[in-house]
C-alpha positions as CSV (number, residue, x, y, z in Angstrom):
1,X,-18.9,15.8,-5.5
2,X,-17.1,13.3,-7.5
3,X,-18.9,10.1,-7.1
4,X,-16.0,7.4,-6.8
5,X,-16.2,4.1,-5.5
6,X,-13.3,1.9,-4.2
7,X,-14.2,-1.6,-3.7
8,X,-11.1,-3.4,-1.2
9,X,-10.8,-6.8,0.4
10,X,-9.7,-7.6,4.4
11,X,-8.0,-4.3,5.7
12,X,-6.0,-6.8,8.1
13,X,-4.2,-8.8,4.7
14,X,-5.1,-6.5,1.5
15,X,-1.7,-4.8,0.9
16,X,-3.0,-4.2,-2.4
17,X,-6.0,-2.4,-1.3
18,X,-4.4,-0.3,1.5
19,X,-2.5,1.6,-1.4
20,X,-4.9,3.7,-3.1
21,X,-7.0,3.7,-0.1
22,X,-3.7,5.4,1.9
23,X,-3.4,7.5,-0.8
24,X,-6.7,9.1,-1.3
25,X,-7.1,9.0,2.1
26,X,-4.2,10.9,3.3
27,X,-5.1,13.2,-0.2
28,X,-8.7,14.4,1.3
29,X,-9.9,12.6,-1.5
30,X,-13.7,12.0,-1.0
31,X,-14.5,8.4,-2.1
32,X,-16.9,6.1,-0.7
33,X,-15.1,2.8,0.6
34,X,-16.8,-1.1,-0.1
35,X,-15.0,-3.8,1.8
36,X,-15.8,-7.1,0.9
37,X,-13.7,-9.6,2.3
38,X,-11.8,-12.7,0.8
39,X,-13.2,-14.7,3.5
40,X,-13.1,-18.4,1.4
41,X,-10.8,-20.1,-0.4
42,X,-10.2,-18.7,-4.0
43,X,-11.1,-15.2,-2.9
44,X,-14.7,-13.8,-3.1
45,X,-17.1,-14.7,-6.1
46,X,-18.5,-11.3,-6.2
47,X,-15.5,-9.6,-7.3
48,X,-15.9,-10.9,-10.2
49,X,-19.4,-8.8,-10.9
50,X,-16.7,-5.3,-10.0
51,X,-13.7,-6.3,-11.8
52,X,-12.6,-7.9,-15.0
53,X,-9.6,-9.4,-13.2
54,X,-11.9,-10.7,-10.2
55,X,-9.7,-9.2,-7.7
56,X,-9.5,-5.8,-5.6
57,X,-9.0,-3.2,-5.3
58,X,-11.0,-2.2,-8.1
59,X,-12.5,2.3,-8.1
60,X,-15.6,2.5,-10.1
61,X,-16.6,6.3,-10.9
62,X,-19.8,6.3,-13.1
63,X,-19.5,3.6,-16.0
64,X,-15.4,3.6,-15.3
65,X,-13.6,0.8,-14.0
66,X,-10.6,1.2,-12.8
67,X,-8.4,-1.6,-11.6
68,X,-5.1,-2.1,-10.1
69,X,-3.5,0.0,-7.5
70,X,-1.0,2.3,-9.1
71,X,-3.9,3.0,-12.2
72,X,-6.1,4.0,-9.6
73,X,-3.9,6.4,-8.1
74,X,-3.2,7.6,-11.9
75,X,-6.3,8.3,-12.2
76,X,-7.7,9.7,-9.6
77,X,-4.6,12.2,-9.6
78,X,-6.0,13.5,-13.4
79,X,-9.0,14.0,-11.5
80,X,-7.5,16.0,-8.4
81,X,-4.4,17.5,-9.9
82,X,-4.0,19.8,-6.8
83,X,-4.3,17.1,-4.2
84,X,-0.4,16.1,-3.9
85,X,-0.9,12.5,-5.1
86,X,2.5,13.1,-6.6
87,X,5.2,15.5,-6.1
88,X,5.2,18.8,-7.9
89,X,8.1,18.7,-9.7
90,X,8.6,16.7,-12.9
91,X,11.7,15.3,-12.0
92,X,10.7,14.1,-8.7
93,X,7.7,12.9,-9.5
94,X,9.3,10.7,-12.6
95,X,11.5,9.2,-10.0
96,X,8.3,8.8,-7.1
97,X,6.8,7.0,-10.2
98,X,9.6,4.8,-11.0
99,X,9.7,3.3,-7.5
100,X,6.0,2.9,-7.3
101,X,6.6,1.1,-10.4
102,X,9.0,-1.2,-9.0
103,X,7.4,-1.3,-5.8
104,X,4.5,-2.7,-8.3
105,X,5.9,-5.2,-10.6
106,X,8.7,-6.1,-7.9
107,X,9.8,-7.8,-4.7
108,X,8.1,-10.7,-5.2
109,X,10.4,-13.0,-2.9
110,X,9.3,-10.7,-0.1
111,X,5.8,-10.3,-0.6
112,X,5.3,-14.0,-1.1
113,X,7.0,-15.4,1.9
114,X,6.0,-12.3,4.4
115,X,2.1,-11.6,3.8
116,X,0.8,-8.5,5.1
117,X,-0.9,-9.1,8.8
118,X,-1.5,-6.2,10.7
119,X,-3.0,-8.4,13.9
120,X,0.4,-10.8,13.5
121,X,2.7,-10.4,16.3
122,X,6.0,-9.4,15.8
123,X,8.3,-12.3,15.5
124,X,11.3,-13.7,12.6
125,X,10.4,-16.7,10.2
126,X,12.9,-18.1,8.3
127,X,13.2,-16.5,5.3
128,X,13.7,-17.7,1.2
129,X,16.4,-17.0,-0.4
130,X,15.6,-13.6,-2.3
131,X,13.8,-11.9,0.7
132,X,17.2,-10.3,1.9
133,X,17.8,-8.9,-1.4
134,X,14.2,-7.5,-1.4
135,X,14.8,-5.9,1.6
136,X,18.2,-4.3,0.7
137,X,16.9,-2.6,-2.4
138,X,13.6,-1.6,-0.6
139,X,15.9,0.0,2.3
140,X,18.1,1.6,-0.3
141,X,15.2,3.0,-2.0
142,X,13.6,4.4,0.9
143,X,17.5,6.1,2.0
144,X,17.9,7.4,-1.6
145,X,14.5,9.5,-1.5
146,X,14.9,10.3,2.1
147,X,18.1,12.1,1.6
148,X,17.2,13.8,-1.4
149,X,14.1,15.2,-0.4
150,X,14.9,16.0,3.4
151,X,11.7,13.9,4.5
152,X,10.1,13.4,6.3
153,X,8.5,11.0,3.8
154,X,10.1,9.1,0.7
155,X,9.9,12.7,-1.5
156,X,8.8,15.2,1.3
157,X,5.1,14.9,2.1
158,X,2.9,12.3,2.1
159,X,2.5,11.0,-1.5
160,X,1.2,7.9,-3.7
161,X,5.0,6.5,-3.6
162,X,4.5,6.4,0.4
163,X,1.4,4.5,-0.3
164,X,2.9,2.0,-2.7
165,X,5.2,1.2,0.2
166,X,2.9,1.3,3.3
167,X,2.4,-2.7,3.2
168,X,5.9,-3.1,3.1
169,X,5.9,-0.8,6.4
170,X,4.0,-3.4,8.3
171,X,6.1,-6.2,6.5
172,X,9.0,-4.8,7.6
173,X,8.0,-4.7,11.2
174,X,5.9,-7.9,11.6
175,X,8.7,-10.0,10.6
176,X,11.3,-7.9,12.3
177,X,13.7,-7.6,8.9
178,X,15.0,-4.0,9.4
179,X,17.0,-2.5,12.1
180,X,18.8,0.6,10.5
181,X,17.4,3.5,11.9
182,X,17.0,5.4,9.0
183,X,14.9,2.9,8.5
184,X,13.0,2.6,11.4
185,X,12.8,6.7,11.6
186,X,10.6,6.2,7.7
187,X,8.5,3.5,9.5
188,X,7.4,5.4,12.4
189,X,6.8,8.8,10.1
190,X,4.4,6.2,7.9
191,X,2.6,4.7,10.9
192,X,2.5,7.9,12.7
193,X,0.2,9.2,9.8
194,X,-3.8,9.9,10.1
195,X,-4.4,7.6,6.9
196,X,-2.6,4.8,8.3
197,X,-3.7,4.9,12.0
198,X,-7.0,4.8,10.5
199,X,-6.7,1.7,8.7
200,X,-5.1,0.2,11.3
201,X,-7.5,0.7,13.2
202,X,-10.2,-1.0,11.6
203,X,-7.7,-4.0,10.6
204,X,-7.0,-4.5,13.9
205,X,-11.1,-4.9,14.5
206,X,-11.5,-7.4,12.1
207,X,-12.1,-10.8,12.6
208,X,-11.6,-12.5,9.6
209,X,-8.9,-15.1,9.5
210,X,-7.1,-15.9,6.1
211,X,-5.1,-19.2,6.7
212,X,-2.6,-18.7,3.9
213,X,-1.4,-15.4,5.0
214,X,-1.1,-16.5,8.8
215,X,2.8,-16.9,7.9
């Protein structure tokens, strides 16, 4: 078995670790998971012995280091090519990579002011300017797949785009920012899945609290 290693932070606030963990995950990907949680200010100090960045989600596979989300998901897809990470078809997968991309180096007004908090109840803060925007182009993203592919995820099945986005999913919800039910129909497809239920599960079970993404 392919002896991979994916070292994550809090499941409750780590948007950037729920990515490739939803994606290998809902892949059948076997991979043993290492939670270590950002549980002081400054993050953890012994990230900094996994990853040259100091940060998670980092995938170590023998002497291999692998760091940020979307290059783990690259690379674990050259090492399953018949898992479905991505879609089939080269056009469709250049688009699921271009919003993944986006998704990646984006939407920075909305991930700042709306952490990810999966225990948070649901309930409106009042937003920057830029978040509205965010949310416009995220929903227009999510329409433009949709429609194209038929669903009932962003390019058909389950894929490493829908995993890119899964933080914004709880986003979305926690802060109540969404109401179109196109929308809304995406949302519940995502949070119906196995991958996600199970890491909501165990988010919900933590008891870590991160002051600075209480928003």
């Amino acid at each position: 078995m392919t002896d991979l290693t994916l070292y994550i932070g809090n499941k409750n606030y780590s948007s950037w670790s729920m990515r490739p963990w939803l994606a290998l995950t809902a892949a059948n990907i076997p991979f043993r998971e290492v939670l270590i949680p950002f549980d002081m200010k400054a993050g953890n100090p012994r990230f900094r012995d996994l990853s040259p960045t100091g940060r998670v989600p980092v995938l170590h596979h023998g002497d291999v280091r692998v760091w940020e989300s979307l290059a783990i998901i690259e690379y674990v897809a050259e090492l399953f090519p018949d898992a479905g990470l991505w879609p089939a078809d080269r056009e469709t997968r250049a688009r699921a990579r271009s919003v993944s991309m986006e998704m990646l180096s984006g939407f920075t007004a909305l991930r700042g002011a709306c952490p990810m908090n999966l225990r948070r109840p649901k309930r409106r803060i009042d937003l920057p300017e830029g978040v509205a925007a965010n949310v416009a182009r995220i929903e227009a993203i999510w329409k433009d797949a949709r429609q194209k592919s038929g669903g009932p995820f962003l390019f058909g099945a389950f894929s490493a785009a829908d995993a890119m986005y899964g933080p914004v999913v709880n986003r979305f919800e926690t802060y109540d920012l969404v109401s179109d039910t196109e929308t809304l129909d995406y949302m519940a497809a995502v949070k119906a899945h196995p991958a996600w239920r199970k890491w909501e599960e165990a988010a919900l079970a933590e008891t870590w609290i991160v002051e600075e993404d209480e928003a």
